[in-house]
N, C-alpha and C positions, 0 to 999 in steps of 0.2 A: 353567381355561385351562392348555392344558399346557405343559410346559416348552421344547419344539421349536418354539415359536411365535415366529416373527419377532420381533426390536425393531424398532421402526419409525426411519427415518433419521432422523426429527428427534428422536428420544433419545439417538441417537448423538453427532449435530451439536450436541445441548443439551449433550452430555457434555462433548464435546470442548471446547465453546467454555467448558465451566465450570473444566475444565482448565488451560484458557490464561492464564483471566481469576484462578485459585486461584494456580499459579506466578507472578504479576506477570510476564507476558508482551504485557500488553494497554498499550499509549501513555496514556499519561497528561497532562490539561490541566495549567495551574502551578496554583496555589491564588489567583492574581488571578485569572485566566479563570473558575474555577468560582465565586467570588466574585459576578463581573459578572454570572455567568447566573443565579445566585441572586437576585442586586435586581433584575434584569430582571421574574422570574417574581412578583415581589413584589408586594404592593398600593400600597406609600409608595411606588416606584421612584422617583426622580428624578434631572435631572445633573448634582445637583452632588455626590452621592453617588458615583456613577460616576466624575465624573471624578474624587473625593479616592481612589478607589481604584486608578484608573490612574496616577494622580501617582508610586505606590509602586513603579512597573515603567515604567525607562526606555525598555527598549527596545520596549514595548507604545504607549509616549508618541511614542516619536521615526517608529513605522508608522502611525499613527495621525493624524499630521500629515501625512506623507508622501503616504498615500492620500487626504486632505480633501484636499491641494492638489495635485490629480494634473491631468496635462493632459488636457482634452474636453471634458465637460459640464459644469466646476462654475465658471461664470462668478462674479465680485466677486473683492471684495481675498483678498491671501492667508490662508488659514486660519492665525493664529498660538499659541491657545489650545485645551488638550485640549475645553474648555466648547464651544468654535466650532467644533470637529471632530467634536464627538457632535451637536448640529445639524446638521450638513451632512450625516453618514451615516447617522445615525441609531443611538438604543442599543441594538436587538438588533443591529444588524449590524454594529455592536463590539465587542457579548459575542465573536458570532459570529468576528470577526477573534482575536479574544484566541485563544479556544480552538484555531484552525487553527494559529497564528502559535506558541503554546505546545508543541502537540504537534509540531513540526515540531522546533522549538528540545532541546524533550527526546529526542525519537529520535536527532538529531546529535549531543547530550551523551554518551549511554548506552552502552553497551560493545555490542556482539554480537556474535555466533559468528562472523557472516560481513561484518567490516565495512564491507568493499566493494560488497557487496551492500545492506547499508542504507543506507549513506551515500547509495549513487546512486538509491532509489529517495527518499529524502529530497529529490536536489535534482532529480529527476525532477517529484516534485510540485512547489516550487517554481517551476520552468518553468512546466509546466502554469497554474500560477495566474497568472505574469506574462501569458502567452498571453492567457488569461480576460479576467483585466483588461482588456487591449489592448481586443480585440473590444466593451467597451463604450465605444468612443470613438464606435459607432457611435449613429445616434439610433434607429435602428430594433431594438436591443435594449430588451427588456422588465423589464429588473433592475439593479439597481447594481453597480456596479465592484467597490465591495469584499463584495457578497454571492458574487459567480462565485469573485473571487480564496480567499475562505474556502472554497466548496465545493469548486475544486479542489484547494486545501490538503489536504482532509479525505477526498478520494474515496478516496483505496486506503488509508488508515489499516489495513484489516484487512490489508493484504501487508505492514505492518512487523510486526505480530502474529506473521504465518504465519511471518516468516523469522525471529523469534528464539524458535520454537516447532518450527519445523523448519530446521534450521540447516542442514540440508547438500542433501537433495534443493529444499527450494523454489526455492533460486536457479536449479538447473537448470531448472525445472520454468517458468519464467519465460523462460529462453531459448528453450525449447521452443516453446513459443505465442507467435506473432505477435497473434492479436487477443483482446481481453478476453472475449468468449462464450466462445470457444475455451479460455480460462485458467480461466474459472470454471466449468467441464466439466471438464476436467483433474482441478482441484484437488477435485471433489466426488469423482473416482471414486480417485483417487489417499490424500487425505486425509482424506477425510471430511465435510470442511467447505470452503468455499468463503470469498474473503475480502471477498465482501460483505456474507454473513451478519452478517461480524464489524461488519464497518463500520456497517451500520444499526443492529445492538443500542448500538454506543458513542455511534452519536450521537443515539441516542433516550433514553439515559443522560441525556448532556450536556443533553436538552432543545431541540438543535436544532431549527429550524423546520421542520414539517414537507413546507411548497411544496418548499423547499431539498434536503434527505429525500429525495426521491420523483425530484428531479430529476438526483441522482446515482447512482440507481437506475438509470435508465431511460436515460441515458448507457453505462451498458456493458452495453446489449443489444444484440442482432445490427442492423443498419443501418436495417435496414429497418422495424422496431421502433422508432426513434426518431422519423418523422416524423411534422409535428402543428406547427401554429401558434400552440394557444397558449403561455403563457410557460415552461411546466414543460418542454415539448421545444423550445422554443426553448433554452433554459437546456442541455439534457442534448446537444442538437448542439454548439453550443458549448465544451463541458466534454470531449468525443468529440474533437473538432477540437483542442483544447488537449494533452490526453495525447497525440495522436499526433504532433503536431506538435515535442511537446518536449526530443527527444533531439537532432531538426536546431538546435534554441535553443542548448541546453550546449553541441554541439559547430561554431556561428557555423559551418553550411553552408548559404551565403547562398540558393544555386540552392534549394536543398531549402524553405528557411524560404519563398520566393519561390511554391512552389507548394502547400504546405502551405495560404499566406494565398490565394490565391485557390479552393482550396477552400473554406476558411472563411466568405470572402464571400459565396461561391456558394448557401453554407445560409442566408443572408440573401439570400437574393436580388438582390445586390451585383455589379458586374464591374467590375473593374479596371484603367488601364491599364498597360502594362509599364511607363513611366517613370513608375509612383507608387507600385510596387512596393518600389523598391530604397530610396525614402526610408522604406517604412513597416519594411522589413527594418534598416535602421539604427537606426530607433526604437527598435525590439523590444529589439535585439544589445545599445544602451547600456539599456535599462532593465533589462533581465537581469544585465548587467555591474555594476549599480550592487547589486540583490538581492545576485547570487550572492557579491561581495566582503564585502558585512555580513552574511551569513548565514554561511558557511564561513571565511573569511579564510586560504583557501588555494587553491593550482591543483592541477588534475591528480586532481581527484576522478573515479571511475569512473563514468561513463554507465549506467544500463540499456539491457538491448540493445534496439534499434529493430528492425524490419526489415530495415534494411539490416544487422545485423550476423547475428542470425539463420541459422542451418544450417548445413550441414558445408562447409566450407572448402575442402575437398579434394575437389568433386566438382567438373567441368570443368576442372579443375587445366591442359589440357592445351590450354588457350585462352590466345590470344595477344591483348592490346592494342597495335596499334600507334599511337601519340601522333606526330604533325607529323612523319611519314614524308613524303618528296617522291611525289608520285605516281609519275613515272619507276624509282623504287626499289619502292614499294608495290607496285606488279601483278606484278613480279618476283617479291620475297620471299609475296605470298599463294599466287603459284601453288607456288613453294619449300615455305612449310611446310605446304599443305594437303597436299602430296602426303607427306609426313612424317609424317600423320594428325594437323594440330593444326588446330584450330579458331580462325579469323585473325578481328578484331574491329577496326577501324581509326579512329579521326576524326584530325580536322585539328587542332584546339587542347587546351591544358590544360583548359582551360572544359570541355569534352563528357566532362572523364574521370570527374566523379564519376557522370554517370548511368548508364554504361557499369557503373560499380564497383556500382552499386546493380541493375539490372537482367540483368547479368551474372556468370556463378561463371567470373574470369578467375582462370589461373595465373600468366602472364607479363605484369609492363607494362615494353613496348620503348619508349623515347623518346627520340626525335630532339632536341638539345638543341643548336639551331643558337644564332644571337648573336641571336636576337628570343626567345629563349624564359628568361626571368628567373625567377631563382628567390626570391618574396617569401613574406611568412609564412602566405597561403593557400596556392601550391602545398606549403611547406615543412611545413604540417599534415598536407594529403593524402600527401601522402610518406611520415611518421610514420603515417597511417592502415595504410601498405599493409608498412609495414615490420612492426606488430603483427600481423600475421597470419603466423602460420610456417608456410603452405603456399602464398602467394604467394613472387615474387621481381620484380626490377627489373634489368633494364640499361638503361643509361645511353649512347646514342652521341653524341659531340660531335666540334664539327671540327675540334680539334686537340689530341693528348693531352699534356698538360703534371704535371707530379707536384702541383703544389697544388692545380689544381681538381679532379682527379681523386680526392685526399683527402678535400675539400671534399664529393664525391657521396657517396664511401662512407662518411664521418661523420657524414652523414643518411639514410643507409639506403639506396643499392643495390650491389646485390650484385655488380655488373660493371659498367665501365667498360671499353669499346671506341671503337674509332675509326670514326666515319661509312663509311670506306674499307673497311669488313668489307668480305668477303666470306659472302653467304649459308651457305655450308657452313662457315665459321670459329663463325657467331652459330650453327649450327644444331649442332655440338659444345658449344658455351657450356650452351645451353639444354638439352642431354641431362646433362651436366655437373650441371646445378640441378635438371633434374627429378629425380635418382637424390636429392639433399639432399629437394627436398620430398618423394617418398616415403619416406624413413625417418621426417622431419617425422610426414608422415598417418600410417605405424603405430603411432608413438610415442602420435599423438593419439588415436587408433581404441583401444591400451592404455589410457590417462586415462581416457577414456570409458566403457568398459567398467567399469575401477575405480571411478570415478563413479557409476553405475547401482548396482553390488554396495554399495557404500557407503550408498547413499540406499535402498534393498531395506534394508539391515540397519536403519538408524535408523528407519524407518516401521515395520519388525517391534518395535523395539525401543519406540516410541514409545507403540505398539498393547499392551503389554505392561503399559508402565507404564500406560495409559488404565484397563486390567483393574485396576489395585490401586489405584486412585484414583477410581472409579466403582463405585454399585451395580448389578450388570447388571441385576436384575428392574426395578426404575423407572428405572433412566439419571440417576437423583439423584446428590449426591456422599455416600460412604462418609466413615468416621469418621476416614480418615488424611486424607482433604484435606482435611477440614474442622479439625483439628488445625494442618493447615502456614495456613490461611485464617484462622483466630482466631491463630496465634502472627505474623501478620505486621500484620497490622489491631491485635494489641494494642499492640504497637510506634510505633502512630500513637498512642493512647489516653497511654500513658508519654511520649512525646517532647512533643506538640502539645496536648494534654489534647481529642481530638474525642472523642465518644462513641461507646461501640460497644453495641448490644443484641443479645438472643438471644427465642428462643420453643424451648420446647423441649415436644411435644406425642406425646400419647401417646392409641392409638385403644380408644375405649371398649370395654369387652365383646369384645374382639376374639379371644380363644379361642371363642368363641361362633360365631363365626361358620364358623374352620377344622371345629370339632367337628359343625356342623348341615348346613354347605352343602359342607364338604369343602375342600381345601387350595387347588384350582384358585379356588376362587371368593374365597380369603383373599388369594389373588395379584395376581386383580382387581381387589380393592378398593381394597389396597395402591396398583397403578399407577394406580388411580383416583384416591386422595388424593394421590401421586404428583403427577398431571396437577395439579391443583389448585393445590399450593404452585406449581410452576411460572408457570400462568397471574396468580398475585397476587400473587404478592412482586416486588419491585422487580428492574432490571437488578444491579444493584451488591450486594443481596444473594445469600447463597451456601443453598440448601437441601440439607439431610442427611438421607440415610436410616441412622442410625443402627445400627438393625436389628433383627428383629420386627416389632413397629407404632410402635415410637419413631423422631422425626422431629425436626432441629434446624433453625431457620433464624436465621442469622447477619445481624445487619442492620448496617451501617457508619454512620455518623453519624445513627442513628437515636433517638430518644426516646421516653419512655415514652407519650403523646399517640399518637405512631405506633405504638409494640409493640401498645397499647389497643387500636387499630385495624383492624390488622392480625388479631388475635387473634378479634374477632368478625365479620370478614370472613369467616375461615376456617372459622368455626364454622358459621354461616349457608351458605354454599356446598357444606360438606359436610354438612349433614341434609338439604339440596334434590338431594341425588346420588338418580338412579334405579336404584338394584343389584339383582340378585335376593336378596342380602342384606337389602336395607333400606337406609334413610336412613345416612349413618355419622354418629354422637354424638364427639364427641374433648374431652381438657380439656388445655387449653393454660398453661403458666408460662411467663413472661416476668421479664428484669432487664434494667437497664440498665447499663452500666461508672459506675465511681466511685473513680477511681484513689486519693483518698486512703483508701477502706477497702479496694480488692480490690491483690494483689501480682502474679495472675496471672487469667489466661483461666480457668482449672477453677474459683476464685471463681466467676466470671460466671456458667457455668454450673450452680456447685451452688445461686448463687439463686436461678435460675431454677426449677430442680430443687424445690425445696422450697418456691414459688411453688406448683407444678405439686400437689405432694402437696397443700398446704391446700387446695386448690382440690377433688380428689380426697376429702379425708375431710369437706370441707362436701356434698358432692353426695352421696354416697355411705356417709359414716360410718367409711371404712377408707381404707388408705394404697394 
């Protein structure tokens, strides 16, 4: 096999993702959640085991009740005992809540590169899951409340990977793409790896269930790909309708949230009336309100961008909103500024202005601000909306200009204050006046952007650099320096927590034999053959090494000698049934397990193993 010969993207993608998961870039459950998922998978399982381990995690206890006595379907008295609340939900789909509820909790803990960028997609997901939830008040959902609320807990877990893995292009890279096919296209050609990859490897780790699995899959495929009756695309519509829905949640845009939910019905086959909208939009707003203050216990967290925030700012700049213009004034001023070259956009009330805002790239919002038009804390939000944008602007005309409320406008954000009494040619110098400000605004931003790009070019070069000295290129295994940073961080657990850590370290028989008879190409094949191998049978969590030659490590984390046993003659048997033109591959394998009171470090572990490996070597063979 010659050396010009493609790697194939999933060695790549293997790479990467072993990368990620080598650096402690990958989220991590608490140690009660993987606890719970352990007795789950257990033969004794039972609940009162479960519940003495949720006893130990308050705030696992206090969601835990929360969800048992959630309002819909769970008729009788109130759920007061963790024991009554794993009855009612059942104990995988409390493991299941643990683990969502954990990783959630530890991403918001954790420092990274770009805090605002995790935070928001942190309480992105959260949204999304109150969503979820909701939608099983319905009876014509096929799943439990707190199964949906878990999976959408858990759906993008790979985009917190991605963004404290690429810290600086992924958040662009997220604004960029409006829908998820579209992002995970992106991200494959862009990065290498995609962040669902990531997601299904962690939660095939964790043990997730795999209906659950398959149905957050299939939730961010292109639309038309979702549809399907039964419960797994019922489950992934659902989950679809929850993420998109969840930025109008955080940011209580009642209209938005309003049609959001009658979409949502709609995939249920549901219809709605308008007046049982506005009460289910209020339900939504206080049970989000109730999450998002115990999860964060702060305001002003950053949003992921939706749609509606999405693209460049500054194209139609030169579009005008006019808000509760008189008509007698309006046909005036449209004919005024069309002939000025602006693009005129007009409604009657506050109400119509956000779908103007969303459906429209307006520059200018003009608003009539007669004695009927009050300003309360939804208009006072949209205001702040439009003020955050540095390539819009606002004037403000009111019927009488007085110095306080005039104050009052511009220390919430517009930019001018005039009197109803304009004159069209006075407002039409105002506004060239602000256009000349928002154009310096867009080159300023058109610069950012640009440096943005170069910036995220450099990191992905540089990222790509470092993937080279931390991977073997001929198998896509990892080399001896990450497997170095992967054993000095795992031993850290062994000293602190006493878990156990094993190794195998293996070495391919007769393997001069082969380069010398069949030639180097085909030493190379075999290699990536045994390569394939560890890959396919070693666990998620462990890390396999090409050391170099035909010596191979695999690093196993809470693993035992039972399992190393295991493992060890798995691999043996798998590789003498390989079809090469070599032959079968022979290999002998040493293995150790950690033992903190006799080893002080990791190269311990490995020289046991090590010399494991020889006895094994001079009983088969006679020599070392």
């Amino acid at each position: 096999m010659n050396e010009e010969s493609a790697v194939p993207d999933t060695i790549a993608e293997d790479s990467l993702l072993l990368q990620i998961r080598a650096l402690g870039h990958l989220p991590s459950p608490s140690s009660t959640a993987l606890r719970l998922y352990a007795l789950i998978q257990s033969d004794d399982v039972d609940l009162h085991k479960m519940a003495e381990v949720i006893k130990g995690d308050v705030a696992l206890t206090v969601r835990l009740i929360r969800l048992a006595n959630r309002p819909g379907r769970t008729p009788g008295r109130p759920v007061a005992s963790i024991e009554e609340g794993l009855m009612r939900l059942g104990l995988k789909t409390v493991a299941g809540l643990a683990v969502g509820m954990s990783v959630i909790d530890d991403a918001v803990a954790s420092s990274a590169p770009d805090d605002r960028a995790y935070l928001a997609l942190c309480r992105h997901s959260l949204a999304a899951a109150v969503l979820a939830e909701w939608m099983c008040d319905r009876p014509e959902v096929p799943a439990s409340a707190a199964d949906l609320f878990t999976c959408a807990l858990l759906a993008r877990i790979g985009q917190l990977a991605l963004l404290r893995f690429y810290p600086e292009p992924y958040p662009v890279l997220i604004r960029l793409q409006q829908k998820t096919h579209e992002l995970l296209d992106a991200e494959r050609q862009q990065l290498g790896i995609d962040h669902q990859v990531i997601t299904l490897a962690l939660l095939q780790e964790w043990g997730f269930p795999d209906p659950l699995t398959e149905a957050i899959r299939i939730s961010e495929a292109e639309p038309e790909l979702r549809v399907g009756t039964d419960r797994g695309y019922i489950m992934a519509q659902i989950l679809g309708f929850a993420w998109e829905a969840a930025p109008a949640l955080i940011s209580h845009r009642t209209e938005e949230i309003a049609r959001h939910l009658e979409h949502g019905l709609a995939l249920l086959g549901q219809s709605v009336l308008k007046e049982e909208l506005s009460g289910m939009v209020e339900t939504l707003i206080r049970r989000w309100l109730e999450w998002d203050s115990r999860q964060h216990g702060h305001e002003g967290s950053a949003h992921i961008a939706s749609d509606t925030d999405i693209g460049d700012t500054g194209q139609g700049a030169a579009q005008l909103l006019l808000v509760g213009v008189p008509t007698f004034m309006r046909q005036s001023w449209e004919s005024t500024f069309a002939e000025r070259g602006y693009g005129v956009l007009s409604v009657d009330s506050w109400d119509a202005v956000v779908a103007q805002m969303t459906n429209e790239r307006v520059g200018f919002l003009i608003l009539w601000k007669d004695d009927s038009c009050i300003f309360g804390e939804p208009e006072k939000r949209l205001f702040a909306s439009w003020v955050g944008e540095e390539c819009r602007a606002i004037v403000v005309l009111v019927p009488e200009m007085n110095a306080s409320s005039a104050h009052e406008l511009l220390e919430i954000g517009a930019d001018v204050v005039l009197p109803c009494t304009v004159s069209a040619t006075l407002l039409g110098a105002q506004l060239a006046r602000l256009e000349d400000k928002l154009e310096v605004a867009r080159n300023l931003e058109e610069e950012r952007s640009a440096h943005r790009k170069l910036l995220s070019e450099l990191v992905l070069t540089t990222r790509k650099l470092h993937l080279q000295t931390l991977t073997d290129p001929l198998t896509g295994l990892a080399n001896r320096r990450m497997a170095e940073a992967f054993l000095k961080r795992h031993w850290s657990m062994v000293e602190r927590r006493n878990i156990s850590l094993g190794c195998l370290i293996i070495d391919l028989d007769d393997f001069k034999r082969i380069n010398d008879k069949f030639g180097h190409d085909a030493g190379d094949a075999a290699l990536r053959a045994f390569a394939a191998i560890l890959k396919e049978n070693v666990r998620q969590e462990d890390l396999a090494v090409r050391l170099g030659g035909d010596e191979f490590l695999v690093v196993c984390p809470l693993a035992q000698v039972s399992h190393l046993e295991y493992l060890r003659q798995r691999l043996i048997e798998v590789a003498h049934r390989l079809k090469l033109e070599t032959g079968p591959l022979s290999c002998s394998i040493g293995f150790a397990e950690s033992d903190r009171n006799t080893m002080k470090s990791p190269s311990e572990l490995l020289k046991q193993a090590d010399e494991h490996l020889m006895r094994l070597k001079r009983s088969r063979f006679g020599k070392g």
